[in-house]
VEXGUDO-248030 format. One record per residue: residue in three letters; z, x, y of N, C-alpha, C in turn. Coordinates in steps of 0.1 Angstrom, whole numbers, padded with zeros to 4 digits, always signed. Each point is the difference from the previous one (the first is absolute). Example, Ala and Ser with C-alpha at 12.3 -4.5 7.8 and 13.67 -1.06 7.14 Angstrom:
<nodes>
ALA+0078+0132-0057+0000-0009+0012+0000+0009+0012
SER-0007-0004+0011+0000+0009+0011+0008-0008+0011
</nodes>
This chain:
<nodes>
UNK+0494-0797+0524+0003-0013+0007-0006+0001+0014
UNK+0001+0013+0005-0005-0001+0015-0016-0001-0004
UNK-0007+0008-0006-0015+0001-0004-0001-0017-0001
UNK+0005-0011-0006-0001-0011-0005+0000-0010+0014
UNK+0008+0006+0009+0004-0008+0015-0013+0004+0005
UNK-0003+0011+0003-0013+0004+0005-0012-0007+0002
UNK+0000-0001-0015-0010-0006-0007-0006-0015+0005
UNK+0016-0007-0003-0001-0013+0008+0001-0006+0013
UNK+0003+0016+0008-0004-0003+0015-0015+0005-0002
UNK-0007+0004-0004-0009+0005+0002-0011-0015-0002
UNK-0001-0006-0009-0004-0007-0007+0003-0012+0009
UNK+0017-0001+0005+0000-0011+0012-0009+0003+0013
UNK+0002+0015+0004-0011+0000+0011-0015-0005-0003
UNK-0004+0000-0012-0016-0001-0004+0001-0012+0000
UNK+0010-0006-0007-0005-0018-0003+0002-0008+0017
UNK+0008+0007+0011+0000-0006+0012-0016+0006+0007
UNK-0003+0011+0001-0013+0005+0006-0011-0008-0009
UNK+0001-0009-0010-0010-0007-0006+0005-0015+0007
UNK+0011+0000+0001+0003-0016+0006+0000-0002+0011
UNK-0004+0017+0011-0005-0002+0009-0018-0004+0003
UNK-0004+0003-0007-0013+0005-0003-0001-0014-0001
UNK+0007-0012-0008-0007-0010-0005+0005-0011+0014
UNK+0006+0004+0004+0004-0003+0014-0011-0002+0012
UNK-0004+0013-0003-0010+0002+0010-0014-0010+0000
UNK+0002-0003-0014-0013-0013-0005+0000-0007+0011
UNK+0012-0002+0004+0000-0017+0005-0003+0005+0013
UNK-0009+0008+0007-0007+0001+0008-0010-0009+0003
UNK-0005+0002-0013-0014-0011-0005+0006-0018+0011
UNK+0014-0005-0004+0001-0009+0005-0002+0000+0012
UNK+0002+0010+0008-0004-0002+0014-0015-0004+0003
UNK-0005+0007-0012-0017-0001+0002-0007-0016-0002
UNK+0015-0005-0006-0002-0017-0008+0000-0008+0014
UNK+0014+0008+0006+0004-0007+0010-0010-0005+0012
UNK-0005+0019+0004-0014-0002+0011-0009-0012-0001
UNK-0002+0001-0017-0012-0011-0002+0004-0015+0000
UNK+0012-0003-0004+0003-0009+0004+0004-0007+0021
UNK-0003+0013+0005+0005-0002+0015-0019-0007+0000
UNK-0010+0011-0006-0010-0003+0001-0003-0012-0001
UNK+0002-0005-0007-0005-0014-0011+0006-0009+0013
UNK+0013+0003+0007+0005-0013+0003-0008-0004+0014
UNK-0004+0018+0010-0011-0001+0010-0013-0005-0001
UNK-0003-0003-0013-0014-0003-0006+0004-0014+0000
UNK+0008-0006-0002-0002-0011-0003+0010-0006+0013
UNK+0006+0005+0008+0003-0005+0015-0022+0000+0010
UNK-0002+0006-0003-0012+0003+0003-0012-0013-0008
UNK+0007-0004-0008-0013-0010-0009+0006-0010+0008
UNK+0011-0001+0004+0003-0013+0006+0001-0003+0013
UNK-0006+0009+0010-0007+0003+0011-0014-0004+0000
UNK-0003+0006-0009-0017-0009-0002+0001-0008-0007
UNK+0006-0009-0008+0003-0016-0001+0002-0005+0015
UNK+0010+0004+0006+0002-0008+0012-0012+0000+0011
UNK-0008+0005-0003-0010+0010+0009-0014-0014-0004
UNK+0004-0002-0017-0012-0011-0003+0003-0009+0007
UNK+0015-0006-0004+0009-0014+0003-0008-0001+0016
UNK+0002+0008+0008-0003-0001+0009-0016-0005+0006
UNK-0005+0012-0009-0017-0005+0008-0005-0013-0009
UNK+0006-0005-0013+0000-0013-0007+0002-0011+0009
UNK+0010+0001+0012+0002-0011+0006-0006-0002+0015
UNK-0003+0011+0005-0011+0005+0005-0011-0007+0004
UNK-0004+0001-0017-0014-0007-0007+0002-0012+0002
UNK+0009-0005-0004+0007-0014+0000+0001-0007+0011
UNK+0002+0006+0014+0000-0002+0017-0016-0002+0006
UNK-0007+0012-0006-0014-0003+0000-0006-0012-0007
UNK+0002-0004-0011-0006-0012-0004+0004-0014+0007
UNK+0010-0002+0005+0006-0013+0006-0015-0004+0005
UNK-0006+0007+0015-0012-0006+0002-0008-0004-0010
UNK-0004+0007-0008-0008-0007-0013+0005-0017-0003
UNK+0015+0006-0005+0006-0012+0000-0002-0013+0010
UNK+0004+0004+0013-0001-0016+0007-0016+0002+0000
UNK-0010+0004+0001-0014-0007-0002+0000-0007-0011
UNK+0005+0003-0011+0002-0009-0011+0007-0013+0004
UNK+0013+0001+0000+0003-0010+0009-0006-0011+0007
UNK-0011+0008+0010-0008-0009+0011-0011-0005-0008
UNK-0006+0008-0013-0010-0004-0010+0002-0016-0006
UNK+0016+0001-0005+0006-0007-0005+0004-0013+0007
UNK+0004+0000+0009+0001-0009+0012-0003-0016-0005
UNK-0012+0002-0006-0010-0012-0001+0009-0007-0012
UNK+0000+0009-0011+0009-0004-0015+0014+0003+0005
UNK+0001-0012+0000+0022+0001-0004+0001+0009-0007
UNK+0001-0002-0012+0001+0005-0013-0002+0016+0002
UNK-0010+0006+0002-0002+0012+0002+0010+0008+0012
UNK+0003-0010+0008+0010+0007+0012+0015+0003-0010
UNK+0003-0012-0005+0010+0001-0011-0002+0011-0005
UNK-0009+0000-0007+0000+0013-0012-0001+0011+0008
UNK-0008+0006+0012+0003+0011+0006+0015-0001+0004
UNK+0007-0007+0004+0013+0005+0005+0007+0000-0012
UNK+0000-0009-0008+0011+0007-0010-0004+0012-0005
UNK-0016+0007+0003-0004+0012-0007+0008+0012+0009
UNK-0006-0003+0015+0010+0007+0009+0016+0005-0004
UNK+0006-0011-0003+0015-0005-0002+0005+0009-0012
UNK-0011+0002-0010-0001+0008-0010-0003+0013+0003
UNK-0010+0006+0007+0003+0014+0003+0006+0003+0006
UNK+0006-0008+0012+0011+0004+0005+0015+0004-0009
UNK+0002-0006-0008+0008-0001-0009-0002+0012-0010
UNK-0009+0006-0004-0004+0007-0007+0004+0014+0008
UNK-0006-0002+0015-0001+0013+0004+0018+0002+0002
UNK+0007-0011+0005+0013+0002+0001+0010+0006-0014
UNK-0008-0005-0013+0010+0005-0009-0007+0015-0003
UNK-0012+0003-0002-0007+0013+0002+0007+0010+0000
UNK+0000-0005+0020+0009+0009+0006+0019+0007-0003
UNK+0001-0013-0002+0018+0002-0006-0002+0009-0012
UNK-0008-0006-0009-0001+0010-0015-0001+0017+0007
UNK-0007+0000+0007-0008+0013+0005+0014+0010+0002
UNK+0005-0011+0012+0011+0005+0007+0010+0003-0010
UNK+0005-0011-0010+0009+0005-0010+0000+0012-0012
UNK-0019-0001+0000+0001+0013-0010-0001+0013+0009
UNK-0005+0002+0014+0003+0007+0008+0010+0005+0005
UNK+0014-0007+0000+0012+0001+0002+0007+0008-0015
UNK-0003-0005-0013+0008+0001-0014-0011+0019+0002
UNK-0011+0000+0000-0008+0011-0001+0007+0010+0012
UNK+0006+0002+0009+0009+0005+0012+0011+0004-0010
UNK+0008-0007-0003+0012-0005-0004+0000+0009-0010
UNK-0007+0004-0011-0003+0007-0009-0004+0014+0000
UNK-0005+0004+0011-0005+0011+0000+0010+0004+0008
UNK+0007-0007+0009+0015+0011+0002+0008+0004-0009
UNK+0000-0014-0007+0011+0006-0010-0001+0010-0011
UNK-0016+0000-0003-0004+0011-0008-0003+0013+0009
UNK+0004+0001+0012+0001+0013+0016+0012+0005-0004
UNK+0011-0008+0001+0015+0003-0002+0002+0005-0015
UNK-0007-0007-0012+0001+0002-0011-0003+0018-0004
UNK-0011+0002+0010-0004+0013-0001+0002+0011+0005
UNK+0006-0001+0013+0011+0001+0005+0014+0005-0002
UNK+0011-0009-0010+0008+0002-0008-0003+0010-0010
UNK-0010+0002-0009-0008+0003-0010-0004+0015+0004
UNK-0005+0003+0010-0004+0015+0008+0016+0009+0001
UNK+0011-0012+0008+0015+0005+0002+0002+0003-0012
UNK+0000-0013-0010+0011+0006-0013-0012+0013-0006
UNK-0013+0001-0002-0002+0011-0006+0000+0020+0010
UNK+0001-0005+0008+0007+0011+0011+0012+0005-0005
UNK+0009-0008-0002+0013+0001-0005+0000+0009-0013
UNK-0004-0007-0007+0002+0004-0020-0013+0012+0006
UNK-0008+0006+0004-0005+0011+0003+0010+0010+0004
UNK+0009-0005+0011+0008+0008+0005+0011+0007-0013
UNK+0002-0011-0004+0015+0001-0012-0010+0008-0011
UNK-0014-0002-0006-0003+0008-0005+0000+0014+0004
UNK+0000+0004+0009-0004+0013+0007+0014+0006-0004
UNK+0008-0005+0004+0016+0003+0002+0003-0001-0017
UNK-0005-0004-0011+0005+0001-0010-0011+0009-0010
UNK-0010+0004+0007-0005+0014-0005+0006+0011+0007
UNK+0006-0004+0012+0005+0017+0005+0018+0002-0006
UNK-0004-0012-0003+0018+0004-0009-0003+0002-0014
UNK-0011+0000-0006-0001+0004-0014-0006+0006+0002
UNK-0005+0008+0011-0002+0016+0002+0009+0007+0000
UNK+0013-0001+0006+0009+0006+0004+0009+0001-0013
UNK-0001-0013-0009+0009+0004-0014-0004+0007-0006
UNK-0014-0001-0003-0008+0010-0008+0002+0018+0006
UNK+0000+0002+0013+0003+0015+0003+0015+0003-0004
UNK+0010-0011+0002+0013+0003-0003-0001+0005-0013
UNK-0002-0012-0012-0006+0004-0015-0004+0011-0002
UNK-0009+0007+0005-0005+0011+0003+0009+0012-0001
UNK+0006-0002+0016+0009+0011+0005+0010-0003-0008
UNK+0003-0007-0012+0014-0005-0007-0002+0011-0009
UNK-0013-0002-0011-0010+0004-0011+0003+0014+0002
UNK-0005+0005+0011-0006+0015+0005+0016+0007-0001
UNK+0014-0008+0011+0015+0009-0005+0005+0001-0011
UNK-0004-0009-0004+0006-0002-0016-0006+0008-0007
UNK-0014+0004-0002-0004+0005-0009+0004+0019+0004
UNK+0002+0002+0019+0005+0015+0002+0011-0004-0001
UNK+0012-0009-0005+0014+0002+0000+0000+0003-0013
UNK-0008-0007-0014-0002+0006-0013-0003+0012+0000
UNK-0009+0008+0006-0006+0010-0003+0013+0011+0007
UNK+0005-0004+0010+0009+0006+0004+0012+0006-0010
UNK+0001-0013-0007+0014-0001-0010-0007+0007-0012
UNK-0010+0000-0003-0002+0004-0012-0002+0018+0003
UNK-0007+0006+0011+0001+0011+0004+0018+0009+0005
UNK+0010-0010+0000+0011+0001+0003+0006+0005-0014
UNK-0003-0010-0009+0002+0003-0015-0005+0008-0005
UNK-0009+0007+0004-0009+0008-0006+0009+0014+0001
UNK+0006+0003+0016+0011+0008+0006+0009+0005-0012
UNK+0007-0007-0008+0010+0000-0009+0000+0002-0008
UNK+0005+0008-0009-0005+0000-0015+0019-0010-0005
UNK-0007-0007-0010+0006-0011-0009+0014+0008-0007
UNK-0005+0011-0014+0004+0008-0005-0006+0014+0000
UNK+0010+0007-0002+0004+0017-0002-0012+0002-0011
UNK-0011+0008+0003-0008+0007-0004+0004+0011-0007
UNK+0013+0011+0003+0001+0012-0006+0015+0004+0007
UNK+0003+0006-0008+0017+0005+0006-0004+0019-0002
UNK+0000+0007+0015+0000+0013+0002+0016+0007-0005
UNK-0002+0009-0007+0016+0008-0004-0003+0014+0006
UNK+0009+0002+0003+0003+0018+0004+0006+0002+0008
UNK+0010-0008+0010+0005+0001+0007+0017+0000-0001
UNK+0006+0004+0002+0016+0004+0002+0006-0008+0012
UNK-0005+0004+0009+0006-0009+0011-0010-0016+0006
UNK+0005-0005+0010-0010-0011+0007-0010+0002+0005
UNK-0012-0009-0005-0021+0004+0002+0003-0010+0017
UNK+0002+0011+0013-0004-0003+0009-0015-0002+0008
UNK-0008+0001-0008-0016+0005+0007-0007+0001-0011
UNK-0014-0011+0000-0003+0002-0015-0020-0002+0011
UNK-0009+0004-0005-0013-0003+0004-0013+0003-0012
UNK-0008-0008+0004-0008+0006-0014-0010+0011+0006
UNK-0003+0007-0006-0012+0012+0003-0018-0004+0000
UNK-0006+0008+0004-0015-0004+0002-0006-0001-0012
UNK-0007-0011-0001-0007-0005-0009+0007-0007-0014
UNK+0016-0003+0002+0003-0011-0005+0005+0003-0014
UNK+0000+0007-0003+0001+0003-0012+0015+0005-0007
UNK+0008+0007+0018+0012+0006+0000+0011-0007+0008
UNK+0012+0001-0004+0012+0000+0010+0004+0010+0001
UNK+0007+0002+0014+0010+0011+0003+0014-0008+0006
UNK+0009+0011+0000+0014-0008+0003+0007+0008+0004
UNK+0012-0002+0009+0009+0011+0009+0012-0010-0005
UNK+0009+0012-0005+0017-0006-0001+0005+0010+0006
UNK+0021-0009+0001+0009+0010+0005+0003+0013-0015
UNK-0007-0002-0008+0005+0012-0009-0004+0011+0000
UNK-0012+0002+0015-0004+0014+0008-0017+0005-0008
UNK-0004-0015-0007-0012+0003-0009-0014-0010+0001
UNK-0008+0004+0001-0012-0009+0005-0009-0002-0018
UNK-0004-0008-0007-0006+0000-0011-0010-0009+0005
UNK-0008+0000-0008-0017-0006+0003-0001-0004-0020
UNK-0008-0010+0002+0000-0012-0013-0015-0001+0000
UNK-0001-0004-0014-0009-0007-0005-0004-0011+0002
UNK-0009-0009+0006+0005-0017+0005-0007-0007-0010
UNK-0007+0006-0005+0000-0011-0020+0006+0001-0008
UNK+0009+0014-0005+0008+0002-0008+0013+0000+0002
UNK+0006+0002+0019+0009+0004+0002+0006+0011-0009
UNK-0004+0006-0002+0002+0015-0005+0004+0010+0010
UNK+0011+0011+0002+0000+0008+0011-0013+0011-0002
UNK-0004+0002+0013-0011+0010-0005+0008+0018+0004
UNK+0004-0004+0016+0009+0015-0001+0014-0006+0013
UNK+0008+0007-0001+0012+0001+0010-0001+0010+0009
UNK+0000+0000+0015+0001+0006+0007+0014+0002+0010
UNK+0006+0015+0002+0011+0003+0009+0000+0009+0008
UNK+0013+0004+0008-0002+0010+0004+0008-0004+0017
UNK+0002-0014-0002+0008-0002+0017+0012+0002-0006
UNK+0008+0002+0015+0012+0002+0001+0011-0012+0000
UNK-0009-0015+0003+0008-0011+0005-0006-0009-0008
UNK+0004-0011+0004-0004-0014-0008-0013+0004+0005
UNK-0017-0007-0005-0010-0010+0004+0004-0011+0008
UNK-0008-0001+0009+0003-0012+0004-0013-0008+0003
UNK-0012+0010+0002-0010-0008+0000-0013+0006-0010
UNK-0010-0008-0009-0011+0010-0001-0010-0009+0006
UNK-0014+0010+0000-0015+0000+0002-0006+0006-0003
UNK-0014-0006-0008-0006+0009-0010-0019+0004+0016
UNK+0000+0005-0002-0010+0004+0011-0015+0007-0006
UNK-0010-0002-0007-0006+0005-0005+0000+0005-0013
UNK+0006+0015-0005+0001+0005-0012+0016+0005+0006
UNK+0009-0001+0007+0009+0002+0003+0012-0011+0005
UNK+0011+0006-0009+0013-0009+0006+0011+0003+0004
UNK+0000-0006+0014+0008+0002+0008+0015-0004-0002
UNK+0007+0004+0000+0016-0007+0005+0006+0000+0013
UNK+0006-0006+0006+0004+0004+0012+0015-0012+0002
UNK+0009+0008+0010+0013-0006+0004+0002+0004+0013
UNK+0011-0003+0001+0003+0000+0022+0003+0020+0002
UNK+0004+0006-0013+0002+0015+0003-0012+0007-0007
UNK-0015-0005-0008-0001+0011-0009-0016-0009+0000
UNK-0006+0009-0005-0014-0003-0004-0003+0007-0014
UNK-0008-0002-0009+0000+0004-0011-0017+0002-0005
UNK-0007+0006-0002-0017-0002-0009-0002+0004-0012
UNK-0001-0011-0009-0003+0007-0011-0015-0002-0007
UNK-0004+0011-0005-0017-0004-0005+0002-0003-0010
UNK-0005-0010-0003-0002-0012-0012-0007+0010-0015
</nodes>
């Protein structure tokens, strides 16, 4: 179950460092945004040079008047023709007047629009600053679940190895039952290369065994007191207690 938790922190850290990742896309919107800041200076700027025409249009329009009244004075002679020049007059005046308003109103709506697509992009730079930021912060926490997962993975697997080497310490069941003894086996060790036990009891006798057959191989005596401790040291075994030392060659 813990290997299983792991797993799904592990997997949670990945699927957030990808949902950071996809986060980070929206970078790109900032790039939308710039170009929209562009687009709206491009076109605050077309309507500068609209007003730029409007202007030298009417201009033109101040310059012609003299044309006009020679016309006028042309006309003089014909009614009719004075008529028709002034209401023609009357007419571009009128013309240049609404001209201008249109100019001025698509000049104002063209302003008007390119702020709002300023601010739009703007907003758009902020909010993707932001979800950059939260991305960042939700890759470094599904970094951090992923090492936990890790460092979870890594105890678990020495707390198993631990336990199973712990187990290993114990034996389950009795292998072999040693006989030869009369009194209580205080001191028991196996001998070099595995093959032997030896054993010290209070019945004043040291025996050494077979450790495949548990078979006695010989009995050794000759203290005065209980055993109380042995040690097998080479090709020789020792006995020893708080009064007495003992060596016997194997």
């Amino acid at each position: 179950m813990m290997i299983t938790t792991e797993v799904v922190m592990i997997t949670a850290g990945v699927m957030m460092m990808i949902t950071g990742v996809l986060m980070i896309t929206y970078v790109m919107m900032l790039i939308i945004g710039v170009m929209i800041i562009t687009t709206g200076v491009m076109m605050i700027t077309t309507g500068v040079i609209m007003i730029t025409t409007g202007v030298m249009m009417m201009i033109t329009g101040v310059l012609m008047i003299p044309y006009m009244m020679m016309l006028t004075i042309g006309v003089m002679i014909i009614t009719t023709r004075v008529v028709m020049i002034t209401t023609g007059v009357m007419m571009m005046i009128t013309g240049v007047i609404m001209i201008t308003m249109m100019m001025l109103i698509i000049v104002v709506m063209i302003i008007t629009t390119g702020i709002k697509m300023m601010i739009t992009g703007v907003m758009m730079i902020t909010t993707g600053v932001m979800m950059m930021n939260t991305g960042v912060m939700m890759i470094s926490t599904g970094v951090m679940m992923i090492t936990a997962g890790v460092m979870m993975m890594i105890v678990t697997g020495a707390s198993s190895s631990d336990e199973k080497h712990h187990e290993a310490l114990f034996v389950r069941q009795p292998l072999l039952e040693l006989l030869g003894h009369s009194g209580a086996v205080i001191a028991a060790d196996w001998l070099v290369g595995g093959t032997q036990v030896v054993s010290a009891s209070w019945d004043r006798m040291a025996n050494i065994y077979d450790a495949e057959t548990g078979a006695l191989v010989n009995s050794l005596t000759g203290s005065g007191i209980f055993h109380s401790t042995c040690v097998y040291h080479f090709s020789d075994v020792v006995y020893y207690h708080s009064s007495e030392v003992i060596l016997y060659s194997d």
